[in-house]
C-alpha positions, 0 to 999 in steps of 0.5 A: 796215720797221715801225721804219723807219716808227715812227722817222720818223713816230711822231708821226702813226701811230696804229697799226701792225700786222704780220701775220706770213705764208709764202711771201714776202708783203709787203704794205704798206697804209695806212687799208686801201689796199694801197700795196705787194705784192710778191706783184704786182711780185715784187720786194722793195720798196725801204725809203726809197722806201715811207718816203718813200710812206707819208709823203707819204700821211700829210700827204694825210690 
């Protein structure tokens, strides 16, 4: 997901952190607003939907 995130919008990204963790917690946050949890849907998300998410957040900004 983070490679998939750099590639498509490196030039708007300022950083990126991945914060290693157990259990099947992923969590997706954008300027610390929580985008995706799947602790909460109990799903893995679904990499080109978050991709495009993140995206049209980013153009928001």
């Amino acid at each position: 997901m983070a490679s998939r995130l750099l590639k498509q919008y490196k030039q708007r990204i300022e950083s990126l952190e991945l914060v290693p963790s157990s259990g099947g917690c992923f969590e997706l946050s954008l300027d610390d607003d929580l985008i995706y949890s799947k602790l909460r849907t109990g799903e893995f998300p679904d990499e080109a939907k978050l991709t495009k998410q993140v995206g049209q957040l980013l153009v928001n900004k």
